[in-house]
NUROGU-171247 format. One record per atom (N, C-alpha, C, O): residue in three letters; atom name; x, y, z. Coordinates in pm, whole numbers, always signed. Atoms other than C-alpha are relative to their C-alpha. Example, Ala and Ser with C-alpha at 12.3 -4.5 7.8 and 13.67 -1.06 7.14 Angstrom:
REM NUROGU-171247
<"ala","N",<+89,-119,+0>>
<"ala","CA",<+1230,-450,+780>>
<"ala","C",<+90,+120,+0>>
<"ala","O",<+194,+118,+66>>
<"ser","N",<-82,-119,-6>>
<"ser","CA",<+1367,-106,+714>>
<"ser","C",<-77,+109,+73>>
<"ser","O",<-26,+220,+90>>
REM end
This chain:
REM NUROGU-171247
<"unk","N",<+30,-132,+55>>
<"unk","CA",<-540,-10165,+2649>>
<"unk","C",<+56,+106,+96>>
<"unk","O",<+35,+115,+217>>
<"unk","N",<-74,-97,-103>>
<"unk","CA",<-340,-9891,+2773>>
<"unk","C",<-68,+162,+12>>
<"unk","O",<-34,+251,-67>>
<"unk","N",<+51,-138,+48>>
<"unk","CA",<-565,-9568,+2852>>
<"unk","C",<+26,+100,+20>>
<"unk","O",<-52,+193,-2>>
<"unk","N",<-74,-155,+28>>
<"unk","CA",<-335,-9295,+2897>>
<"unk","C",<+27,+13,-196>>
<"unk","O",<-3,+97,-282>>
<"unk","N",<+22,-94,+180>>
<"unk","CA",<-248,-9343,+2524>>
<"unk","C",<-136,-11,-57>>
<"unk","O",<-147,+63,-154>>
<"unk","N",<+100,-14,+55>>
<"unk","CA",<-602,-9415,+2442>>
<"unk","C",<-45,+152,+4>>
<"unk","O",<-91,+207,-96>>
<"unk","N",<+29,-122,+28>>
<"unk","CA",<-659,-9076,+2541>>
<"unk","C",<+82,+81,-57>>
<"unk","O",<+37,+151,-148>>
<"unk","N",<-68,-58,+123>>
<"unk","CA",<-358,-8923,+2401>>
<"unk","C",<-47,+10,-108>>
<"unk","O",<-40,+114,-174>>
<"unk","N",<+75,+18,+172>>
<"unk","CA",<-537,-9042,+2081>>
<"unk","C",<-89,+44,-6>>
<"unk","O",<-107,+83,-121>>
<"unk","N",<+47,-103,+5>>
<"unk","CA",<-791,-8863,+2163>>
<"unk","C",<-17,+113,-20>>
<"unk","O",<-99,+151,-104>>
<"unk","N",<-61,-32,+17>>
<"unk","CA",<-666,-8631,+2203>>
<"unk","C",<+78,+86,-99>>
<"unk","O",<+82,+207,-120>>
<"unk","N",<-71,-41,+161>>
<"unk","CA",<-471,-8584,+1901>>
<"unk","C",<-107,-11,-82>>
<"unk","O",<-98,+88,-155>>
<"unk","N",<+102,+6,+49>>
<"unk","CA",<-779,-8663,+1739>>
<"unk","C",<-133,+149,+12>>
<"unk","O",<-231,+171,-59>>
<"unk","N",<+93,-78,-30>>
<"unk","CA",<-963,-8376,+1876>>
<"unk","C",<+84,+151,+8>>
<"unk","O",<+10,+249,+19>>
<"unk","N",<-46,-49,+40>>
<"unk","CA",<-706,-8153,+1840>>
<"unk","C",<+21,+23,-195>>
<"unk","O",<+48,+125,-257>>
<"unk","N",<-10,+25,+159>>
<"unk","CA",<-694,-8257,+1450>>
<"unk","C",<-153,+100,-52>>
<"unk","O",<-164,+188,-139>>
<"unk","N",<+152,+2,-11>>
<"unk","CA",<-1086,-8209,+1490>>
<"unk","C",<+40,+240,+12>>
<"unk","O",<+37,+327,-75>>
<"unk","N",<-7,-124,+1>>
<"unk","CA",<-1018,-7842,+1609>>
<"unk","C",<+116,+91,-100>>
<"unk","O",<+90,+191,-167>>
<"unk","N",<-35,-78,+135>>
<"unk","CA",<-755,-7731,+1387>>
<"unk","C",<-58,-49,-144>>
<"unk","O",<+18,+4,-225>>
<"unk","N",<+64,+5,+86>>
<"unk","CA",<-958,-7846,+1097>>
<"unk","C",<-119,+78,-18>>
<"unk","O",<-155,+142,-117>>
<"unk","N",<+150,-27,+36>>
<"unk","CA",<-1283,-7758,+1157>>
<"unk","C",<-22,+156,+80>>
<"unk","O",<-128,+217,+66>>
<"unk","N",<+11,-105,-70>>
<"unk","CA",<-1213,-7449,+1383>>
<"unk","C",<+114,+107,-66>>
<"unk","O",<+103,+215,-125>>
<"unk","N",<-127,-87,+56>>
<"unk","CA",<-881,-7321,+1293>>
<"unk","C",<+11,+37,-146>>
<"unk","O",<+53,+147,-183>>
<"unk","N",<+3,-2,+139>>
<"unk","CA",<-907,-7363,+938>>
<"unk","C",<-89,+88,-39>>
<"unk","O",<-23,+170,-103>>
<"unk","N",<+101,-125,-2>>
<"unk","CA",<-1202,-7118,+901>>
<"unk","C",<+63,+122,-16>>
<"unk","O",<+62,+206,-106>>
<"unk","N",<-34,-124,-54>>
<"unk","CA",<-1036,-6885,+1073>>
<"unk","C",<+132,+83,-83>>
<"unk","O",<+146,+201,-117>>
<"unk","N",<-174,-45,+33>>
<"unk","CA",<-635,-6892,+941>>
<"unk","C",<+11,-19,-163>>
<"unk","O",<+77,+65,-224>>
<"unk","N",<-37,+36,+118>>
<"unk","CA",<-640,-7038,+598>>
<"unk","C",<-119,+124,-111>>
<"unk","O",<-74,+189,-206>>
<"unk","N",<+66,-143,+119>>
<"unk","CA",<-933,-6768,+400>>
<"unk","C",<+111,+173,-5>>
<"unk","O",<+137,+238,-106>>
<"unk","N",<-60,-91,+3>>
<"unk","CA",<-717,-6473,+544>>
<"unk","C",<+138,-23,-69>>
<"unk","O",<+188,+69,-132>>
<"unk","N",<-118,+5,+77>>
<"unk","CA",<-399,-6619,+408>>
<"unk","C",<-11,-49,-147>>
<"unk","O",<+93,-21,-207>>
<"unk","N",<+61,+24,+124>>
<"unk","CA",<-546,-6745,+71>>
<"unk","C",<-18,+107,-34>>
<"unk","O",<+34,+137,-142>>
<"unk","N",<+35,-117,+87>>
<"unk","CA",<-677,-6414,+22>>
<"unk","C",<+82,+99,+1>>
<"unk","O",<+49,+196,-67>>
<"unk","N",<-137,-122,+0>>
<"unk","CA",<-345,-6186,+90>>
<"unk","C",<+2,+92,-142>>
<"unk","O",<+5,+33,-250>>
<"unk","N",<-68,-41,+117>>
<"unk","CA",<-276,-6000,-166>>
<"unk","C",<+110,+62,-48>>
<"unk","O",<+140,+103,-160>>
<"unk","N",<-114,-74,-42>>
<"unk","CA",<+21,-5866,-35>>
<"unk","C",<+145,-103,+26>>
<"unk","O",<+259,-82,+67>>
<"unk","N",<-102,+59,-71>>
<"unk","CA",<+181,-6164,+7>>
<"unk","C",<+47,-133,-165>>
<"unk","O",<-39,-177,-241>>
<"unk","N",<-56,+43,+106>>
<"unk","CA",<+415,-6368,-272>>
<"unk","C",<-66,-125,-2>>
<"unk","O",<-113,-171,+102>>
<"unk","N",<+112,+106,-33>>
<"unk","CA",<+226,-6679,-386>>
<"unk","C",<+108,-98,+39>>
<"unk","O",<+72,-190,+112>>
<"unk","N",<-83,+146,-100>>
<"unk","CA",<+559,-6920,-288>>
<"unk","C",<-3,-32,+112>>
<"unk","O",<-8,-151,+143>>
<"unk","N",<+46,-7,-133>>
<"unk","CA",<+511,-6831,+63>>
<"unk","C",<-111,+2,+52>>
<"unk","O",<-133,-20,+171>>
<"unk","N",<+141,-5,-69>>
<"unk","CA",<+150,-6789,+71>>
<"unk","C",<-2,-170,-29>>
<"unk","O",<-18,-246,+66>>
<"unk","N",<+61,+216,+69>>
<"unk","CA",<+97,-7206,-113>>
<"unk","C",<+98,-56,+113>>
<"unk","O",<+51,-144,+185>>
<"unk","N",<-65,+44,-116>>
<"unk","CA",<+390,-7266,+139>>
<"unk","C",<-61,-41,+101>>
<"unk","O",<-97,-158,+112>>
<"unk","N",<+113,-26,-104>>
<"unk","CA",<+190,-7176,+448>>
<"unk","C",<-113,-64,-43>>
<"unk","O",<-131,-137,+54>>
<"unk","N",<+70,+59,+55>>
<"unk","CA",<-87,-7325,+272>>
<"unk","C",<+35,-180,+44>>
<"unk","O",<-24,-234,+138>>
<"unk","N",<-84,+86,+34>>
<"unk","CA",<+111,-7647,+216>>
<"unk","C",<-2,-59,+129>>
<"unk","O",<-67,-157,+166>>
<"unk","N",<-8,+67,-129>>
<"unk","CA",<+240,-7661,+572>>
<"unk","C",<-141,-17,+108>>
<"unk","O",<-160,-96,+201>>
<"unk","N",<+142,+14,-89>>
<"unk","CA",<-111,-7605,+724>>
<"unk","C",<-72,-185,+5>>
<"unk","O",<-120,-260,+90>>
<"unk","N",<+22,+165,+18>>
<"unk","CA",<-177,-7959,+588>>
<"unk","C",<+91,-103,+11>>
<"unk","O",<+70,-224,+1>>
<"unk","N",<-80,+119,-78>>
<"unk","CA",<+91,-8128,+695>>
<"unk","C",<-5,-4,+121>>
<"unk","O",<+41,-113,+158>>
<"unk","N",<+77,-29,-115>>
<"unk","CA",<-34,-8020,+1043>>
<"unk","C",<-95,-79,+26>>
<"unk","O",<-114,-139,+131>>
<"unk","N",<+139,+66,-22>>
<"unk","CA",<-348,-8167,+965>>
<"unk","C",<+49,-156,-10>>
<"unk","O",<+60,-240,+80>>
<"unk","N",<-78,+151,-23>>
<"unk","CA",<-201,-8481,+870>>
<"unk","C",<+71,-56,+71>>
<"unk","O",<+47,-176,+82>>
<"unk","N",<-106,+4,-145>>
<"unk","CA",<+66,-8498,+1148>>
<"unk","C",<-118,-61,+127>>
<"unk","O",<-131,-165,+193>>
<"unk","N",<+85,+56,-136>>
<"unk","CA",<-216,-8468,+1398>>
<"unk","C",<-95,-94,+12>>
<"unk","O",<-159,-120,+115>>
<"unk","N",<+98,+69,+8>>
<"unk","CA",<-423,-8707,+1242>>
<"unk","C",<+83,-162,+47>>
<"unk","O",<+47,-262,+109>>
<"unk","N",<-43,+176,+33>>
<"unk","CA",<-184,-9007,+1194>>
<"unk","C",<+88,+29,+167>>
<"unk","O",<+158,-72,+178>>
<"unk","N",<-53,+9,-100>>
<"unk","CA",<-26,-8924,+1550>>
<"unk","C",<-160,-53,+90>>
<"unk","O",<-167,-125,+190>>
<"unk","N",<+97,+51,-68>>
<"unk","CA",<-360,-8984,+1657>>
<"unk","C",<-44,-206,+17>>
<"unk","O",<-71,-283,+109>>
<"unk","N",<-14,+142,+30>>
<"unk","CA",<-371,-9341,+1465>>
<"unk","C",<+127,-74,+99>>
<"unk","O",<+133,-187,+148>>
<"unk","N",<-125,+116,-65>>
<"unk","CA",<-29,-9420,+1635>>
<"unk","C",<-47,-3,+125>>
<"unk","O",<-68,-118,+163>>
<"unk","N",<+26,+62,-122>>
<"unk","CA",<-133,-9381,+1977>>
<"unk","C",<-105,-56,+51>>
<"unk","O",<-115,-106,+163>>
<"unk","N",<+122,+120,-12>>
<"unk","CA",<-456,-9549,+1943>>
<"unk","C",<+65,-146,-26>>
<"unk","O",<+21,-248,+28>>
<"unk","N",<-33,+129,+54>>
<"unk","CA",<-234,-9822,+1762>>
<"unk","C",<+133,-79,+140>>
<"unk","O",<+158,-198,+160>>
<"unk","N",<-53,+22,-116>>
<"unk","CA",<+16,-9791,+2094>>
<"unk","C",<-56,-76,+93>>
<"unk","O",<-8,-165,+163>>
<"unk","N",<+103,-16,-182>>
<"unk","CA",<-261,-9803,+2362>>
<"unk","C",<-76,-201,-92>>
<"unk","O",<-133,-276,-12>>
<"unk","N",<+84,+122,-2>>
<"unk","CA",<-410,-10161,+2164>>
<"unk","C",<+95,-115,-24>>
<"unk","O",<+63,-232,+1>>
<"unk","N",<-48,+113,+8>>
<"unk","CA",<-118,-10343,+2071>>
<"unk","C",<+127,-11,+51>>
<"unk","O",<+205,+83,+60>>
<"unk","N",<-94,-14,-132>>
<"unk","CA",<+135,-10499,+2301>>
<"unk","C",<+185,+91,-107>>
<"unk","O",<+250,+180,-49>>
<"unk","N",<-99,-14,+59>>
<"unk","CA",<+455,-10439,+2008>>
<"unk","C",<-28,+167,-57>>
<"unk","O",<+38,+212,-151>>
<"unk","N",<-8,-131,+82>>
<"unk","CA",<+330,-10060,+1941>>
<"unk","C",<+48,+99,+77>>
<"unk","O",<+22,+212,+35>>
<"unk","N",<-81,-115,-48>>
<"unk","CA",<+519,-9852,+2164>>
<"unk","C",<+122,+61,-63>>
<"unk","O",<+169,+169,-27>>
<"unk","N",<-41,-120,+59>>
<"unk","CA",<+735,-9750,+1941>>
<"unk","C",<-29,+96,-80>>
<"unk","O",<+43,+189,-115>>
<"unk","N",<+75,-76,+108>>
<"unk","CA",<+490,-9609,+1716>>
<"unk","C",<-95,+124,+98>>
<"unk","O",<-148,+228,+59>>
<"unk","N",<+67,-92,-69>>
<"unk","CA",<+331,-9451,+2017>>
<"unk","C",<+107,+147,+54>>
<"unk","O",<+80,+266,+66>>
<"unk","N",<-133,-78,-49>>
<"unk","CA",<+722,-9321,+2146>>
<"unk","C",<+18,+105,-127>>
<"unk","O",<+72,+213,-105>>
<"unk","N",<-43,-135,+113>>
<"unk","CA",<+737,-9115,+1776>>
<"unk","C",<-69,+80,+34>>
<"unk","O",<-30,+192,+68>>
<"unk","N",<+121,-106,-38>>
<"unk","CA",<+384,-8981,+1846>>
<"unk","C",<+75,+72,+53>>
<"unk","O",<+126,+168,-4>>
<"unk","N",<-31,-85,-145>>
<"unk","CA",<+518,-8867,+2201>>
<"unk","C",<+111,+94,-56>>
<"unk","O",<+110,+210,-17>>
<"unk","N",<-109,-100,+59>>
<"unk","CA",<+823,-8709,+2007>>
<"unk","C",<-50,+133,-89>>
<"unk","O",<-26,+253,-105>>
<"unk","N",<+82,-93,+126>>
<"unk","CA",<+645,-8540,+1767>>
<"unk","C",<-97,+115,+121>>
<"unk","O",<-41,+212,+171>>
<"unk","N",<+100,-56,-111>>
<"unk","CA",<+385,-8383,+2011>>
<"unk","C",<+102,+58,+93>>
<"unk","O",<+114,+177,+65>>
<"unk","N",<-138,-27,-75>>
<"unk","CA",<+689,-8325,+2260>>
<"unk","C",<+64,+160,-90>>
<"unk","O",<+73,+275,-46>>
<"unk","N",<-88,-65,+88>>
<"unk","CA",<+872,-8147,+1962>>
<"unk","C",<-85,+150,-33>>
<"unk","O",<-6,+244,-38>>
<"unk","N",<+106,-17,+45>>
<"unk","CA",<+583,-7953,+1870>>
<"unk","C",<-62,+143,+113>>
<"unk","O",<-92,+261,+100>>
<"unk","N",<+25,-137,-90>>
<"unk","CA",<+505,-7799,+2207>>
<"unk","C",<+127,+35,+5>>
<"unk","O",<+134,+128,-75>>
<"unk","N",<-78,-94,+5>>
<"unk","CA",<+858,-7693,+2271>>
<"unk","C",<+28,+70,-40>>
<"unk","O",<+91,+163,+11>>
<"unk","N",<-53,-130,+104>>
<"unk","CA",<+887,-7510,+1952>>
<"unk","C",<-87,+91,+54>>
<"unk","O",<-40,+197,+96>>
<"unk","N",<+143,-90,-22>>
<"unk","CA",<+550,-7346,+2035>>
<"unk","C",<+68,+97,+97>>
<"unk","O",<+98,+212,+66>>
<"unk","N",<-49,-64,-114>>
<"unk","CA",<+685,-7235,+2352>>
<"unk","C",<+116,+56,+16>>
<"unk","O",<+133,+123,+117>>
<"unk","N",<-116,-83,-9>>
<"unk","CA",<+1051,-7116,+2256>>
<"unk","C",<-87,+126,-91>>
<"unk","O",<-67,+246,-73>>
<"unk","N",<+69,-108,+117>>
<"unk","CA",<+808,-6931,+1961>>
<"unk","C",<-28,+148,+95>>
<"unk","O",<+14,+263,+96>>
<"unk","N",<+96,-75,-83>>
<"unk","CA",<+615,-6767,+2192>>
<"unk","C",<+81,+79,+88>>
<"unk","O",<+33,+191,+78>>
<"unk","N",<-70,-41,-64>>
<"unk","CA",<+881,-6639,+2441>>
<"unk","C",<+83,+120,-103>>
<"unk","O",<+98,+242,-98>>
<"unk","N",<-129,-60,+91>>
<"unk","CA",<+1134,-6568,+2153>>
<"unk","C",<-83,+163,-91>>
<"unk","O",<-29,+273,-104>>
<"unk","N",<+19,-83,+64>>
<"unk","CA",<+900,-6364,+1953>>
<"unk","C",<-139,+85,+88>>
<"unk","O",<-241,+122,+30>>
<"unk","N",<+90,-69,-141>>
<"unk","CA",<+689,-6197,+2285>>
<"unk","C",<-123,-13,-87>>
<"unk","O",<-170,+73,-161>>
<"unk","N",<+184,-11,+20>>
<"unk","CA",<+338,-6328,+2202>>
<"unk","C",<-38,-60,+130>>
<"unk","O",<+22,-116,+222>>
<"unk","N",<+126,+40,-117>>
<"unk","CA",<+88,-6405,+2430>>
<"unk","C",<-36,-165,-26>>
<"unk","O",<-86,-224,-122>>
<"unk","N",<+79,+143,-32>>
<"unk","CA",<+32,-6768,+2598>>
<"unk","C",<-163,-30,-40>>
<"unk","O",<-211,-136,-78>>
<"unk","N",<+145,+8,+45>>
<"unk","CA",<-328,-6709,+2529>>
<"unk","C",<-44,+14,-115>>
<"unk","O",<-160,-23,-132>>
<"unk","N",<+52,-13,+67>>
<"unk","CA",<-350,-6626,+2229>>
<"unk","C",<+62,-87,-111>>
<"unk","O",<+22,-104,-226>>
<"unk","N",<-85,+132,+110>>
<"unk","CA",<-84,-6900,+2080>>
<"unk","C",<-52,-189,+90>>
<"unk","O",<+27,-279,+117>>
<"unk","N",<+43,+104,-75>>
<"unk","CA",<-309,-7190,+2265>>
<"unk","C",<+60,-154,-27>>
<"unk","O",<+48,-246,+54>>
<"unk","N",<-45,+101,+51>>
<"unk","CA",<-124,-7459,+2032>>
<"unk","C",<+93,-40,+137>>
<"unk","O",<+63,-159,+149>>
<"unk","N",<-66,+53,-74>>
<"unk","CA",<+100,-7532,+2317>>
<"unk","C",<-53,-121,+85>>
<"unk","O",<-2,-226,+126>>
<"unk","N",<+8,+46,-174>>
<"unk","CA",<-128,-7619,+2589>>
<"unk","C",<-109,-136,-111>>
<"unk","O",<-145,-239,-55>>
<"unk","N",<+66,+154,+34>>
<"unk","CA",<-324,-7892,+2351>>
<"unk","C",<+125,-91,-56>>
<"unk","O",<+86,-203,-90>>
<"unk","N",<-127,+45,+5>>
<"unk","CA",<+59,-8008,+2275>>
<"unk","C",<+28,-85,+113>>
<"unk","O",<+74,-199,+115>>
<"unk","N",<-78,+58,-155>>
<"unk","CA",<+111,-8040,+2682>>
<"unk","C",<-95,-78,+12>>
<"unk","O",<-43,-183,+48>>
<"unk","N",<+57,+131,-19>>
<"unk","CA",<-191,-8269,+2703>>
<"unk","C",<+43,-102,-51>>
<"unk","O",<+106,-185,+14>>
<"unk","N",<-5,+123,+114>>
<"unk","CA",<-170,-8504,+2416>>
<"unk","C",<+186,-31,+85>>
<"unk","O",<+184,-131,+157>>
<"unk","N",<-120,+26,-45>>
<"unk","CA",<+225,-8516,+2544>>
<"unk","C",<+7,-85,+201>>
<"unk","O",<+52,-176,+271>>
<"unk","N",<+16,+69,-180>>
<"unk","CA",<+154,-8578,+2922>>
<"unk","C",<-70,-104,-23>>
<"unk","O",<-24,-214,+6>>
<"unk","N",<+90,+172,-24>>
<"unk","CA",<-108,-8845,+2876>>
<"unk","C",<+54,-109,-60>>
<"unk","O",<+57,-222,-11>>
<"unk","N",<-136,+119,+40>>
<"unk","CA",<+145,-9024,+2617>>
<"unk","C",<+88,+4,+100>>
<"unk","O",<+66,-100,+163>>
<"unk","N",<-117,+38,-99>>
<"unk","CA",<+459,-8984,+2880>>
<"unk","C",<-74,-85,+90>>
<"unk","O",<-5,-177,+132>>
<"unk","N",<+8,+62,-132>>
<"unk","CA",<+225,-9129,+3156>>
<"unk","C",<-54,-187,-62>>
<"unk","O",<-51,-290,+6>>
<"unk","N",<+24,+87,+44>>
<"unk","CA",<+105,-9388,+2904>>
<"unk","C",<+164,-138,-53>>
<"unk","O",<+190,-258,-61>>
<"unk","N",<-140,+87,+39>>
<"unk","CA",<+459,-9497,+2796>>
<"unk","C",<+93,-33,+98>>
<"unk","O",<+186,-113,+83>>
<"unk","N",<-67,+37,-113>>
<"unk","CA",<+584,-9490,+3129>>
<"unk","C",<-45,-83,+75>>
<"unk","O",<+18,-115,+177>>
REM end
């Protein structure tokens, strides 16, 4: 059992846990209720919010499925890509379009789940 990705999966799991049950509250009523905004792009945004949720869920499954079985590192190596991929965008986002590190926090639960997979796959 390998427990750097066990916690990665954590991890991703608890990240899933917070944009669901925290984030979702917060981001998805204000954009549902726009009224200013075209409905292809609002169901869009919509749309992609849940492929988010799903992303972080089944990245969670892979590196639990990494960390238990000896032939799953490559299923743990997509995770790590994905998560990898994920914070960098965050972080060219954030630079490119001058927001605040603090207030775009998606990164820094990116750089965990990503560090504890690299130290797990390494």
């Amino acid at each position: 059992m390998n427990g750097y990705l066990v916690a990665a999966s954590a991890a991703s799991f608890s990240t899933f846990a917070i944009h669901t049950w925290i984030g979702g509250p917060i981001t998805v009523p204000p954009l549902l209720n726009s009224k200013d905004m075209h409905d292809v792009p609002k169901y869009t945004n919509y749309y992609c919010w849940h492929l988010v949720t799903v992303t972080l869920f089944v990245m969670g499954l892979a590196f639990a499925w990494g960390a238990s079985h000896a032939g799953g590192a490559d299923v743990a190596w997509f995770a790590f890509l994905l998560a990898t991929s994920f914070l960098l965008w965050n972080l060219v986002l954030i630079v490119w379009k001058q927001q605040n590190f603090m207030q775009m926090l998606q990164w820094l639960l990116f750089a965990i789940i990503s560090g504890l997979a690299l130290f797990g796959l390494l």
